[in-house]
C-alpha positions in Angstrom: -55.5 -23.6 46.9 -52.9 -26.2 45.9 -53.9 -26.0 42.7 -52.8 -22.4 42.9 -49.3 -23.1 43.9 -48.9 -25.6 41.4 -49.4 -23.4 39.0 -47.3 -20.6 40.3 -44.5 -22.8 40.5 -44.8 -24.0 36.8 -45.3 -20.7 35.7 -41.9 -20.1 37.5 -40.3 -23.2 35.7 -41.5 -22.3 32.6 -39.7 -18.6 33.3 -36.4 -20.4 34.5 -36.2 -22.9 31.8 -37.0 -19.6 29.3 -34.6 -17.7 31.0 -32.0 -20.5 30.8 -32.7 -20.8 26.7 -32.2 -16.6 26.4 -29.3 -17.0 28.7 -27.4 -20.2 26.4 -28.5 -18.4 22.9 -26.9 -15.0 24.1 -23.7 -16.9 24.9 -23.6 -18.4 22.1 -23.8 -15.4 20.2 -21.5 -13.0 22.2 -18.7 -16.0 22.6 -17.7 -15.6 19.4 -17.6 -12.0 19.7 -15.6 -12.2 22.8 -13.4 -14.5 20.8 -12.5 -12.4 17.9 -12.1 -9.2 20.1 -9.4 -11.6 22.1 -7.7 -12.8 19.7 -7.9 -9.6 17.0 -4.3 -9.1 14.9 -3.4 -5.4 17.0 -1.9 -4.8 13.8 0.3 -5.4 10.9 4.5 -6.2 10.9 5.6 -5.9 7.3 8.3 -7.5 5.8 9.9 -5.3 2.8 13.2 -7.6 0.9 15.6 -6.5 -0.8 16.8 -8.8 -2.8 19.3 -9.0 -6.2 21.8 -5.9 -6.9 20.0 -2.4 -6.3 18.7 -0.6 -9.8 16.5 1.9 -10.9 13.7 -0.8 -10.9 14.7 -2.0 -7.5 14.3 1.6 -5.7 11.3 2.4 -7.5 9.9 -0.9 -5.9 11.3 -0.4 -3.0 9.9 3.3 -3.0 6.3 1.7 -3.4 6.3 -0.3 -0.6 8.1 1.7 1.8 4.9 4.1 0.7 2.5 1.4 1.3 3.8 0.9 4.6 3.7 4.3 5.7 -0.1 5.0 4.4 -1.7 1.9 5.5 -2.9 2.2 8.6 -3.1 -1.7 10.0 1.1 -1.8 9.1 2.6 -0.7 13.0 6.3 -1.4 11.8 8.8 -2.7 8.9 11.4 -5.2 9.1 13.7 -4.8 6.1 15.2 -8.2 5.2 18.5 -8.0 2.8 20.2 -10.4 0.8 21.7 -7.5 -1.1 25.7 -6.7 -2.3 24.1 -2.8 -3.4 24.0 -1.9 -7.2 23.6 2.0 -8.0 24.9 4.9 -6.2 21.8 6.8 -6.9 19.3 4.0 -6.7 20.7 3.0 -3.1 20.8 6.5 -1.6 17.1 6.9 -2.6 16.6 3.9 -0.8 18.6 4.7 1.7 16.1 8.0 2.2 13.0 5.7 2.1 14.6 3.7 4.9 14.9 7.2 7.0 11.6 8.8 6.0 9.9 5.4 7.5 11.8 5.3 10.2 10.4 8.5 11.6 7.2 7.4 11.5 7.0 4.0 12.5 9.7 1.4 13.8 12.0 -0.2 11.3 14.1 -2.9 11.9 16.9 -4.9 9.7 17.5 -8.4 9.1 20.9 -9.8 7.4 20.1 -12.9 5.5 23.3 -13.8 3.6 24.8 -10.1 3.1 23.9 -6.4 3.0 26.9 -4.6 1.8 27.9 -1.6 0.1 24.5 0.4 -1.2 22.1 -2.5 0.5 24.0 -1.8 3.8 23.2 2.4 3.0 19.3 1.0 2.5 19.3 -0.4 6.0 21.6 2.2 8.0 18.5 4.2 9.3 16.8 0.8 10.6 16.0 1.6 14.4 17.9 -2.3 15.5 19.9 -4.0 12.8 20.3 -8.0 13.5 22.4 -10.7 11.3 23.5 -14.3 11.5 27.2 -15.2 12.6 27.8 -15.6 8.9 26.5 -13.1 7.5 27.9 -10.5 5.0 28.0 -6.7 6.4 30.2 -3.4 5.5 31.7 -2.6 2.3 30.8 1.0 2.9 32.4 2.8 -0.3 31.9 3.5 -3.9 32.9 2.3 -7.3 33.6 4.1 -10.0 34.7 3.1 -14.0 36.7 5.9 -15.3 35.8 8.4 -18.2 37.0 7.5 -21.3 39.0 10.1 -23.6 38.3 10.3 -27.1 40.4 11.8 -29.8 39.1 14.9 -31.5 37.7 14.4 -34.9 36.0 17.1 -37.4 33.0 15.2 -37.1 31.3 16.0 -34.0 31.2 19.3 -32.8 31.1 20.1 -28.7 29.9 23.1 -27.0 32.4 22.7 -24.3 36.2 21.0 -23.8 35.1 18.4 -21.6 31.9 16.7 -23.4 34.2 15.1 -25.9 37.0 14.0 -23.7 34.5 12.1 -21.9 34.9 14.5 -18.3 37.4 16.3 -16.6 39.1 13.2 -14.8 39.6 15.6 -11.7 35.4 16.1 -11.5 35.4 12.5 -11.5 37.0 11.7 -8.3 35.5 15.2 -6.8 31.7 13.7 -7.3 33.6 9.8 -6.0 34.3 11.4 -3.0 31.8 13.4 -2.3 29.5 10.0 -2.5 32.0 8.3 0.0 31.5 11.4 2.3 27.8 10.9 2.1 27.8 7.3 2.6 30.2 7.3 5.2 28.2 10.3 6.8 25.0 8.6 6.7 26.2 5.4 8.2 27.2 7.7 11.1 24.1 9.8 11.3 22.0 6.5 11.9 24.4 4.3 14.0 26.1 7.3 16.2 28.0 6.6 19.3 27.3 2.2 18.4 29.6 2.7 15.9 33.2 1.3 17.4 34.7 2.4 13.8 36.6 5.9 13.1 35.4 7.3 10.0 38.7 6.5 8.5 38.6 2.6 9.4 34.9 2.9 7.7 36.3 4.6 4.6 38.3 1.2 4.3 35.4 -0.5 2.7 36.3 -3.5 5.0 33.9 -6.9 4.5 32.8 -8.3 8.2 31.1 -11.2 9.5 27.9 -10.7 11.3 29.5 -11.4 14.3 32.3 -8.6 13.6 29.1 -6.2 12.6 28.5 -6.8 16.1 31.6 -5.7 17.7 32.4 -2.7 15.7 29.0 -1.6 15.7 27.5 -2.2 12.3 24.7 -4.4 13.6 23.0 -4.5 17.1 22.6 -8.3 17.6 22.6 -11.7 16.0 19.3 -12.9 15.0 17.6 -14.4 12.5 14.5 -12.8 10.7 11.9 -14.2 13.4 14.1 -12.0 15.7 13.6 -8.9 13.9 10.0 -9.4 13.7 9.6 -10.1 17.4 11.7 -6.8 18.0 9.6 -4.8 15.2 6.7 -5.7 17.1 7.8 -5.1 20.4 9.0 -1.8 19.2 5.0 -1.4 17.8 3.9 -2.4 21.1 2.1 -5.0 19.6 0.7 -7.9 21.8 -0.9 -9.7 18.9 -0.1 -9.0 15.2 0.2 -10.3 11.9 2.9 -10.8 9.2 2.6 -9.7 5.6 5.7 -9.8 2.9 5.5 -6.9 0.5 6.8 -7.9 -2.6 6.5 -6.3 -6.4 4.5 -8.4 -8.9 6.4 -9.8 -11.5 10.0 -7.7 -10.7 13.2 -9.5 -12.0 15.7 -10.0 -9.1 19.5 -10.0 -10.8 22.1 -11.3 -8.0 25.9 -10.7 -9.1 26.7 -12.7 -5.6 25.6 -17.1 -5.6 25.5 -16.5 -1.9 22.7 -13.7 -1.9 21.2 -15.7 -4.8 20.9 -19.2 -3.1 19.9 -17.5 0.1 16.9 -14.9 -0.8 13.3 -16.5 -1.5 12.3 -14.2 -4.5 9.9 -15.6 -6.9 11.8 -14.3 -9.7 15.3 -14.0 -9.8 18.8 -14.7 -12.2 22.4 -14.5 -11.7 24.2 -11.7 -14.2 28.1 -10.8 -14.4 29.6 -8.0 -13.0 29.2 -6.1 -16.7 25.6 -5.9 -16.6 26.4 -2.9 -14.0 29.7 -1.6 -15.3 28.8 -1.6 -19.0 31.3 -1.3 -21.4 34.4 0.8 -22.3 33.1 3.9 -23.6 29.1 4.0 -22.4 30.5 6.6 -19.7 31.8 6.8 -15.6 29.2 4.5 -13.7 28.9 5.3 -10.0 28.4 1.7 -8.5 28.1 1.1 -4.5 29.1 -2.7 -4.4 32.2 -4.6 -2.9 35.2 -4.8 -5.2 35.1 -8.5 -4.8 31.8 -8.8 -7.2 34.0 -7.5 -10.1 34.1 -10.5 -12.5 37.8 -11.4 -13.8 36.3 -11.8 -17.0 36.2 -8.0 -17.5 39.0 -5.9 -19.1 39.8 -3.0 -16.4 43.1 -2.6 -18.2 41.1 -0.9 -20.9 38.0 0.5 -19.0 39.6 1.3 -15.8 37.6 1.0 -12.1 38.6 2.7 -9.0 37.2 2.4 -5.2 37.2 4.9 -2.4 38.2 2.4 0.2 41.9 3.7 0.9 42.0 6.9 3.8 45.3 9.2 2.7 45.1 12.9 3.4 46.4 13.7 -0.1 44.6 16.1 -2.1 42.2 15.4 -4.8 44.2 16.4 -7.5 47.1 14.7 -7.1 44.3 11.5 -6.2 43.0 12.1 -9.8 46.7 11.6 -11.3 47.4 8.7 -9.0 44.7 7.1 -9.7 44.3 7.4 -13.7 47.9 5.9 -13.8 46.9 3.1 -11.2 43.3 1.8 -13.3 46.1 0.9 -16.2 47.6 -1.7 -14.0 46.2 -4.6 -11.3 42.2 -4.6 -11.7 40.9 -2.2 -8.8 42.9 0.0 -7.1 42.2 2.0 -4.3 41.2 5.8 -4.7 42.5 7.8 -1.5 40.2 10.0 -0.3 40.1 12.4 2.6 39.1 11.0 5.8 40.8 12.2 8.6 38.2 14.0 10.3 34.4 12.3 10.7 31.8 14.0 8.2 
């Protein structure tokens, strides 16, 4: 009989002991499990720069990773970081609709590094919150324009019309500059709405702010730094856990007019260039630039080439703009252009 229960109860140590071993080796296993599942990214914040003076190359970058952003399925939201004075008409304003086609699908939000001006400050507009430091660079909202160059007739060339050897009807030329400052200055007020403490005429002034003036008239939300942004972009994701990933173009050349944006962005490859590189010279034909008059070097000849801005707000008429104006380019380097802006877009 005793020798019975002994050997029940080591038949149920033997169980307990074997149950104990299962019990550790599951734990072991699932722990890890558990882990991982705890501590899993809940998705991706991307950071897209944009860094140097806006180009062709620059939007078509840009373009690509705005589409990778909006295809992979891990990235939740986009923080757009600038250290950017604009570049192109064109090249910003189809930034500027990459910005606003992401922004509808996922939140976007904006950090100023050292400035985002002129086209860069188009790129960002759409962004959902817009944050910059104290001393940051924001505004410039206008357009620059080099003036078409008239040739003399000659008995060499021949021309199917009387403008494409006069180098275009200077009255067509500050048409197409003001219908660009009517876009820009609409866009900016599509995005930002009632934030916006500016009339469309104080915005048509093409006025350079601190980050801490963005704040009060509207063109930023809040000072922050780029941690902020991310912590908002996330929160906007409703992300509790995520991770950070820079999208950045292999092998791009990053061309900074401005030291400031230059010393301040991190991009691998990068070179300062004068003002000319984007203005050309006399005679290659009107460029359409979105960048603050301040970047024009005084190394180049606008007595001969001519530049004009649309950062002045008369109600005169755009023909008797085109006259003013063409007389004005022969004298102090950039003059104003006034355009129409008594009314908002």
């Amino acid at each position: 009989m005793l020798d019975s229960i002994w050997s029940v109860l080591r038949r149920v140590a033997t169980s307990y002991v074997l149950f104990v071993v299962i019990g550790v080796v599951v734990g072991l296993t699932v722990a890890p499990l558990a882990y991982d599942a705890a501590t899993a990214s809940g998705g991706t914040v991307a950071i897209v720069p944009i860094d140097g003076s806006i180009t062709g190359d620059t939007a078509t970058a840009y373009t690509d990773m705005m589409q990778q952003a909006r295809q992979d399925p891990d990235i939740k939201a986009v923080v757009l970081v600038s250290n950017s004075g604009g570049g192109s008409a064109a090249a910003s304003e189809r930034m500027y609709l990459q910005t606003k086609r992401t922004a509808q699908q996922m939140p976007v939000v904006a950090s100023v590094d050292a400035t985002s001006a002129s086209g860069a400050y188009y790129t960002i507009a759409p962004s959902d919150v817009i944050y910059a430091k104290p001393a940051s660079v924001v505004g410039s909202v206008g357009v620059l324009g080099t003036l078409p160059q008239d040739l003399e007739p000659n008995d060499i060339v021949g021309t199917t019309g009387p403008n494409k050897l006069s180098g275009g009807d200077s009255r067509e030329f500050f048409s197409v500059l003001e219908s660009l400052r009517r876009a820009f200055v609409g866009a900016v007020f599509e995005s930002r709405g009632d934030r916006l403490q500016l009339t469309p005429a104080e915005l048509s002034q093409a006025q350079i702010y601190s980050g801490s003036q963005a704040v009060q008239n509207g063109l930023v939300d809040e000072i922050g730094d780029r941690q902020a942004a991310i912590d908002r972009a996330a929160a906007e994701a409703n992300l509790d856990s995520y991770e950070v990933r820079t999208l950045r173009p292999d092998g791009q050349t990053f061309r900074f007019v401005s030291r400031s944006n230059y010393l301040a962005s991190d991009a691998p490859n990068k070179e300062m260039v004068d003002f000319e590189y984007f203005a050309g010279e006399p005679g290659t034909g009107p460029t359409f630039l979105m960048m603050p008059g301040s970047y024009v070097g005084s190394s180049w000849d606008l007595t001969t080439s001519g530049t004009v801005d649309t950062n002045a707000t008369a109600s005169e008429s755009v023909d008797t703009e085109a006259d003013t104006l063409r007389e004005a380019a022969r004298g102090p380097p950039v003059q104003a252009a006034t355009a129409r802006a008594g009314g908002r877009p």
